[in-house]
C-alpha positions in Angstrom: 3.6 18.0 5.8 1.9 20.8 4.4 0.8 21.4 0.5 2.3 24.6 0.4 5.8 23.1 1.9 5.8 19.9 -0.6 4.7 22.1 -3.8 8.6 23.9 -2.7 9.5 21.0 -2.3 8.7 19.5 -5.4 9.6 22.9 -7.3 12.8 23.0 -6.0 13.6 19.8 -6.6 12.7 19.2 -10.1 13.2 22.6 -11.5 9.6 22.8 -12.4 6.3 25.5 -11.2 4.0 23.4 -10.1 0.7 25.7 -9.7 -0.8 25.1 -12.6 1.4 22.9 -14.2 0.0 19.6 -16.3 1.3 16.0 -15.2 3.3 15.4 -17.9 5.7 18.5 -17.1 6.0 17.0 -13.8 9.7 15.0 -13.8 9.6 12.4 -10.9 12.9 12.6 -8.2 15.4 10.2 -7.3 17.5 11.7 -4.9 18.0 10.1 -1.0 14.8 11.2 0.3 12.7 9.3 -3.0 15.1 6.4 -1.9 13.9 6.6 1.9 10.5 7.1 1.1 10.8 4.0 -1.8 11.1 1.7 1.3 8.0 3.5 3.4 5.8 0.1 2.7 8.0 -2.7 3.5 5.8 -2.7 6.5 2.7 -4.5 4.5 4.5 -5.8 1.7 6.9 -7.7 3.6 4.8 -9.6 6.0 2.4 -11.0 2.7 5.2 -11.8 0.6 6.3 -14.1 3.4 3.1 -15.7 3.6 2.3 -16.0 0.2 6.2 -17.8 -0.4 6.0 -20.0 2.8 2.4 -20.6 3.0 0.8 -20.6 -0.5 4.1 -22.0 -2.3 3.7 -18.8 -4.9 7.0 -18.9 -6.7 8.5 -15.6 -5.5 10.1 -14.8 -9.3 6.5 -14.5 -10.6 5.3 -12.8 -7.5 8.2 -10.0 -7.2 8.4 -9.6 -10.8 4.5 -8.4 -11.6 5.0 -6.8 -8.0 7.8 -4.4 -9.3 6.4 -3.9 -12.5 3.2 -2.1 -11.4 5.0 -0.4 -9.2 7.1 0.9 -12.4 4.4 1.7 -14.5 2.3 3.5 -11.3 5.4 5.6 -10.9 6.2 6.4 -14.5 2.5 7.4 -14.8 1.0 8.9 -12.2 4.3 10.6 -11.0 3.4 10.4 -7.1 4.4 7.9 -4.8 0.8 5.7 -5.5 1.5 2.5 -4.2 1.3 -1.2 -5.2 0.1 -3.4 -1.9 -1.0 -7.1 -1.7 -4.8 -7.0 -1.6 -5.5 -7.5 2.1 -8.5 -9.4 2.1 -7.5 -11.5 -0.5 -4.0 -12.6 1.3 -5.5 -13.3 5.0 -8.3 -15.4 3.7 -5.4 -17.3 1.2 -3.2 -17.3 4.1 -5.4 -18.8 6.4 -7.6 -21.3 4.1 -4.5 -22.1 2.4 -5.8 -21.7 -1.1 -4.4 -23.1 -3.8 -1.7 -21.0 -6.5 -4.3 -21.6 -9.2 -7.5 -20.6 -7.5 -5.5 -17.4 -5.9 -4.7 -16.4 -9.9 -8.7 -16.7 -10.8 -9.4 -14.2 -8.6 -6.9 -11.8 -9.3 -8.6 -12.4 -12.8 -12.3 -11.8 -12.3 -10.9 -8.8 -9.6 -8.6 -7.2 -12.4 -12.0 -7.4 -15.0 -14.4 -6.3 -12.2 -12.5 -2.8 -11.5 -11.7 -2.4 -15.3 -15.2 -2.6 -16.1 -16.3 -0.4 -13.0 -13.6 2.2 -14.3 -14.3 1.9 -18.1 -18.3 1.9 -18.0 -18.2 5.0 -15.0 -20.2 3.0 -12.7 -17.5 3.6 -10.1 -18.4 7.7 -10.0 -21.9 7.4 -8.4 -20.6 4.7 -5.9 -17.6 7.7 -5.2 -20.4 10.3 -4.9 -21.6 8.9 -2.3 -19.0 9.3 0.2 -19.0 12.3 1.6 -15.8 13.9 3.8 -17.0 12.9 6.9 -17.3 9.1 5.5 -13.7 9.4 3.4 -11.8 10.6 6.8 -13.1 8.1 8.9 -12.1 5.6 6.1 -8.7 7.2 6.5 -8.6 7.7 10.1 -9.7 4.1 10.9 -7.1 2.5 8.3 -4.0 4.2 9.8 -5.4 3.2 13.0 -5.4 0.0 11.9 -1.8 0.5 10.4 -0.6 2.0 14.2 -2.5 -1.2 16.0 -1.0 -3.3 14.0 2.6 -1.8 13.8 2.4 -1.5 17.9 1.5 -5.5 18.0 4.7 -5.8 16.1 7.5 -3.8 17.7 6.4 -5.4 21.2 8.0 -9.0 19.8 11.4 -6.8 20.5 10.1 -3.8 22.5 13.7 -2.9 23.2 14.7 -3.0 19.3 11.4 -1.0 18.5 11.9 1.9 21.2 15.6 2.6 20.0 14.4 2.7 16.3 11.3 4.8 17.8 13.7 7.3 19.4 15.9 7.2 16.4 13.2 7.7 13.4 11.3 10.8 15.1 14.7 12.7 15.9 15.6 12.0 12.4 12.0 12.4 10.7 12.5 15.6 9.7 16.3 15.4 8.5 16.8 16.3 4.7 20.5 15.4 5.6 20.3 11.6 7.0 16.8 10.0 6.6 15.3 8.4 9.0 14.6 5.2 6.8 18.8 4.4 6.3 19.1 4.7 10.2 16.2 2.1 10.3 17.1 0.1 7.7 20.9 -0.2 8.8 19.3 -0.9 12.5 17.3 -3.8 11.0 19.8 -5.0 9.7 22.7 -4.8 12.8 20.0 -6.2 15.1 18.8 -9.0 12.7 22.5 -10.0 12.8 23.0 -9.6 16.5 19.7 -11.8 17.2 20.5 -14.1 15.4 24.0 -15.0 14.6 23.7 -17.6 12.4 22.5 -15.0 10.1 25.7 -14.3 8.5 26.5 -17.6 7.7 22.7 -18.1 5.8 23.2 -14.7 3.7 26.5 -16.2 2.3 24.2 -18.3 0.5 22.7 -15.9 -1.5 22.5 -17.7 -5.2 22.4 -15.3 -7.5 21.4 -16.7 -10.9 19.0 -15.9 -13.8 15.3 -16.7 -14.5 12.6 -15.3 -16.0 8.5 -15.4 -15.3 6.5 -18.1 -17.1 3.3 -18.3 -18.0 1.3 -19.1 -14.8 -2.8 -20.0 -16.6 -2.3 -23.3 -17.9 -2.6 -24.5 -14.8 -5.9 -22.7 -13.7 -9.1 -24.2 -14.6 -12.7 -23.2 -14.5 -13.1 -24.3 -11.1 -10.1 -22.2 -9.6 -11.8 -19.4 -11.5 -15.3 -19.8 -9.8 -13.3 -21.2 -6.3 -11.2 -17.3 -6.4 -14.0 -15.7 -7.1 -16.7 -16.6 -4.7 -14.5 -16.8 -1.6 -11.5 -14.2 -2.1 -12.3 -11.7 -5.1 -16.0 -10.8 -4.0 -15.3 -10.0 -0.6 -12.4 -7.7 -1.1 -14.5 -5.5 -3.3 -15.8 -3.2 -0.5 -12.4 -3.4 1.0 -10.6 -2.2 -2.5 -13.5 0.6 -3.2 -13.1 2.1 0.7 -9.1 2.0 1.0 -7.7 1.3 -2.8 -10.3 3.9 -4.5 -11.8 6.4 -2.6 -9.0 6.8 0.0 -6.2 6.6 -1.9 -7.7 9.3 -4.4 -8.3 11.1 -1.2 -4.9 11.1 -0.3 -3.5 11.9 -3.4 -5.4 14.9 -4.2 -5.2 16.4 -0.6 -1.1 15.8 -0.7 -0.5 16.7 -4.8 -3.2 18.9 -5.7 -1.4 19.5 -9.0 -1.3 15.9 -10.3 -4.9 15.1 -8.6 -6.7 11.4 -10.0 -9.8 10.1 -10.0 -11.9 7.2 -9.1 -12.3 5.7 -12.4 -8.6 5.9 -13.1 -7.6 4.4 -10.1 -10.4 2.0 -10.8 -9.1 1.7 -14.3 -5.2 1.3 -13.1 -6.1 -1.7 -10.5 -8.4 -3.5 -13.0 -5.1 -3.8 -15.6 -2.6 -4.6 -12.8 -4.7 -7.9 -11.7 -5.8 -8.8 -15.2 -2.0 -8.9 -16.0 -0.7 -10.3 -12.9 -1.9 -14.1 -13.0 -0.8 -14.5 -16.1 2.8 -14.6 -15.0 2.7 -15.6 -11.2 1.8 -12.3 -9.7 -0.6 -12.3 -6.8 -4.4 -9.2 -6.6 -2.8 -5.9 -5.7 -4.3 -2.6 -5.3 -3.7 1.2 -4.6 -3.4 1.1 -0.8 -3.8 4.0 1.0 -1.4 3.2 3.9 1.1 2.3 1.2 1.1 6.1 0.1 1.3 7.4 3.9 4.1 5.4 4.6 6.3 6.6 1.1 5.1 10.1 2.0 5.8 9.7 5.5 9.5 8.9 4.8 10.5 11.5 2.3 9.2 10.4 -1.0 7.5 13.5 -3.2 7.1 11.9 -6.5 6.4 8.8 -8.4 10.6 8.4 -8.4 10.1 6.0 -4.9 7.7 3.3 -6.5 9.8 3.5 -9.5 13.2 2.7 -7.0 11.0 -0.1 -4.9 10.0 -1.2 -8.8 13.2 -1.8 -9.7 14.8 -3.0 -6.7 12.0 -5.9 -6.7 12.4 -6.7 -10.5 16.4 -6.8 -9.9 15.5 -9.7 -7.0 12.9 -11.5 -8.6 14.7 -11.9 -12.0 18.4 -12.7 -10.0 17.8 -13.4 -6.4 14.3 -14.8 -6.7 15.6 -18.2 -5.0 16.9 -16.7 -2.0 14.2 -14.7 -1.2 13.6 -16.0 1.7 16.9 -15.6 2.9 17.2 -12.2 2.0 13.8 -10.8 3.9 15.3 -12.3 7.3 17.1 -8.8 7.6 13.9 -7.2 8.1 12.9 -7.8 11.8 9.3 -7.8 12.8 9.8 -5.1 15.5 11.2 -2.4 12.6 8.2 -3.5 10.1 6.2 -2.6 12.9 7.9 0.9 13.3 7.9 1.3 9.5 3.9 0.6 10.0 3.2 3.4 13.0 4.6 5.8 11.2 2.5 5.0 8.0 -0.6 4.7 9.7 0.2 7.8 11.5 0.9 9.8 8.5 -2.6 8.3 7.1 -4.7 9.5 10.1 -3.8 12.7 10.6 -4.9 14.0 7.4 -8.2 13.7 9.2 -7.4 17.6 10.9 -8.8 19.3 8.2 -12.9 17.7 9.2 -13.7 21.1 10.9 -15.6 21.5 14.3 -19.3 20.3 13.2 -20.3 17.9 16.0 -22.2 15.6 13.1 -19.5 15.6 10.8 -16.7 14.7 13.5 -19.3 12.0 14.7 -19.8 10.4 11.3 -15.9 10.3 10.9 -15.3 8.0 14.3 -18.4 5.9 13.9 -16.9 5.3 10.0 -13.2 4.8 11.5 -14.5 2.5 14.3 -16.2 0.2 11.7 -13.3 1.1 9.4 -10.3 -1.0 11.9 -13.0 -4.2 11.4 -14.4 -3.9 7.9 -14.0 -1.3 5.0 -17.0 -1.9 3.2 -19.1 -1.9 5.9 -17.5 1.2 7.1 -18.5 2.9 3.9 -22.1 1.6 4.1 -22.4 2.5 7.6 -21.1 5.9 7.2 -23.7 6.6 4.0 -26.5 5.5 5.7 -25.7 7.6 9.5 -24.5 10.8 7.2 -27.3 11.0 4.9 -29.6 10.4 8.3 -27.7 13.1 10.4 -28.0 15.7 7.6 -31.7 14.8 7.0 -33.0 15.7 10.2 -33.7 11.9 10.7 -31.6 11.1 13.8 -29.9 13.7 15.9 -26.3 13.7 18.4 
């Protein structure tokens, strides 16, 4: 998708000249294409939200609620479809050292106060500086890699299920008539149904009834404080700056050059969402890059599809939130894993525009190949082998 083709887009659509225009004239959308893009990151968000209610015991009201939220307040705001994602890092180490719900809200504390202060006091700019294009696309590159890896692991659980949808979404990609989301969506749906039977009988008991967050602190002590911090807030830092800051700014500038953002905003944005979160059951989020792929990659043009995903999660968590569980069982794994090719996709191939210089197109895979393993040593690896190629130190 080209800029010139979503600036007409965008005009079009909101009755507003874009080239030169400021944010605030900027009206988001929320016709079917915002709709079909609001569901372009079910793919991460799904899988976590599992984990965290089956694994963790996080009360999905809390979780859902501060999940929608930020998502309402990004899309209000920023007026492009920036997304809100489960920090990464943070959920497979919970997931897997089955941390505790207290010790999981510390560190979505001291994370929420470390990117605030990185945003408010600047020191996030010279850190940004140093990534150069070369480093940045092979941050991107090697994250919707990781998106496509992961989203092929997925579809072959059901590879019949996933090459239908396959078929289905890239004849359909391109429709402004029928997006290729519903088609998925409604297949999920059939399929889940037709795999398991029993299905029917389970979503009949759907309760719907009323709560609201509480607060979650008073149950946190100094020692979950310390306990999050040390072992799942520090070492998602590099992981937030590569993919949450620098990419996702990146991406957002490259696809909406008219409502561009910068590092300490983002930085700024992420340190209030996390500072706010714990204190009513919500689990660390960021500004994922893949989440914006996969929202672009199915139609959304504005901040109108985190505004519909917003809402549709608030409605659950504040109505639905005990039948959660019940609910996500329509999602099979094989269409998450679709829903994830096609982000990751849409994520690497902004990578086209590195040019034909042998060094920088070598910096870029070295970066991306690091990148699928670890983001922030992807970023310091890429620093270090740019700044050396450009030098004269080391030659290709």
């Amino acid at each position: 998708m080209s800029r010139d083709s979503q600036a007409k887009d965008l005009e079009s659509g909101s009755g507003v000249h874009l080239e030169g225009a400021s944010t605030h004239k900027i009206k988001n959308l929320y016709n079917r294409m915002e709709w079909a893009g609001a569901f372009g990151d079910v793919g991460t968000l799904i899988p976590f939200v599992v984990a965290y209610i089956t694994i963790v015991k996080i009360d999905p009201l809390g979780l859902l609620f501060m999940f929608g939220i930020s998502l309402l307040v990004a899309g209000f705001y920023y007026k492009t479809p920036i997304p809100v994602q489960p920090m990464k890092a943070i959920g497979a180490a919970a997931i897997a050292g089955g941390i505790s719900p207290p010790a999981l809200f510390g560190s979505g504390l001291t994370t929420g106060l470390f990117w605030l202060l990185a945003g408010v006091t600047g020191a996030i700019r010279p850190i940004a500086k140093l990534a150069s294009k070369p480093v940045v696309r092979g941050i991107m590159l090697g994250l919707g890699l990781s998106f496509m890896v992961d989203g092929v692991n997925r579809m072959k659980t059901a590879p019949v299920l996933a090459g239908i949808a396959l078929v289905v979404t890239y004849l359909l990609l391109t429709n402004p008539k029928i997006p290729a989301m519903f088609m998925l969506l409604i297949i999920g749906v059939v399929s889940a149904v037709i795999m398991n039977p029993q299905l029917v009988s389970e979503l009949a008991k759907i309760h719907v009834g009323f709560r609201i967050p509480s607060f979650s602190l008073s149950m946190t002590t100094w020692n979950d404080i310390v306990v999050g911090t040390l072992l799942f807030a520090i070492p998602q830092i590099p992981l937030t700056l590569g993919n949450a800051v620098i990419a996702i700014v990146a991406e957002n500038n490259e696809l909406f050059p008219e409502r561009k953002v910068t590092e300490k905003k983002i930085a700024i944005s992420q340190g209030i969402m996390n500072l706010v979160s714990p204190l009513f059951g919500g689990i660390p989020m960021c500004h994922g890059a893949g989440g914006m792929a996969g929202h672009v990659r199915f139609g959304a043009k504005t901040g109108g599809a985190p505004v519909i995903l917003g809402s549709i999660l608030v409605f659950i968590a504040l109505f639905l939130s005990d039948s959660v569980s019940i609910i996500l069982k329509i999602f099979p794994n094989a269409i998450l894993g679709v829903i994830l090719f096609f982000a990751g996709s849409e994520l690497a191939i902004v990578v086209r525009d590195i040019g034909d210089k042998k060094t920088d197109f070598y910096v870029m895979l070295i970066v991306a190949a690091f990148a699928m393993w670890n983001m922030g040593v992807a970023f310091l690896v890429g620093i270090i082998l740019d700044n050396s190629l450009r030098r004269g130190w080391i030659k290709v």
